[in-house]
N, C-alpha and C positions, 0 to 999 in steps of 0.2 A: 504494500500500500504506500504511495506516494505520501509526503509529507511537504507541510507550506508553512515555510521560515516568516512570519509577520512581523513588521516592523514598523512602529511607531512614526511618522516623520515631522507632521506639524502637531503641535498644540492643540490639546482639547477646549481651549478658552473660546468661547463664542459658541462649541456645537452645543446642540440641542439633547436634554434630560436620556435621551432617549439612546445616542449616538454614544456620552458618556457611559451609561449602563453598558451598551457592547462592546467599547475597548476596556471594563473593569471585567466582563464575562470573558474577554481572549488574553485578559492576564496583560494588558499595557497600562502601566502606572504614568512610564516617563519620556519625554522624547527621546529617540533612538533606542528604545528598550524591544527587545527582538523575543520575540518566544515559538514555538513549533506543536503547530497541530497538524493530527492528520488528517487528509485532506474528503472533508464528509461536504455534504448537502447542509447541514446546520451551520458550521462554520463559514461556509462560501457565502449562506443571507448574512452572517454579520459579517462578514466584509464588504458584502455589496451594500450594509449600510453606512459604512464610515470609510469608504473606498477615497474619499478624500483626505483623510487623514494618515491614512496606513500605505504601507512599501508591498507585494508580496513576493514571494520568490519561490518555485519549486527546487526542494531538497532531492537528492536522489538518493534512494533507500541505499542503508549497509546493508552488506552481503551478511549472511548468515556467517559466523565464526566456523571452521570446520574443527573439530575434533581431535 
């Protein structure tokens, strides 16, 4: 399963009650503060709602460790 690196870039100052609630639900406190989810349908609406504020980036999965 693919993974998407999100990154903070502008200020939460100005958005709306709303916009705040989903970058505290994908774990962004601070500008340039980065976190990693995998990449679901639930995640991708809260980036499409604050897709003004956030970076995304596709991660490319690690290999499984062998043995």
């Amino acid at each position: 399963m693919a993974k998407l690196k999100i990154t903070q870039i502008k200020s939460r100052i100005g958005a709306t009650e709303r916009q705040c609630k989903n970058l505290d639900a994908l774990g962004l406190k601070k500008i340039n503060a980065s976190v990693e989810h995998d990449d679901s349908v639930i995640i991708k609406g809260m980036i499409e709602r604050v897709k003004h504020l956030v970076k995304v980036e596709e991660v490319a999965a690690k290999a499984a460790k062998a043995e």
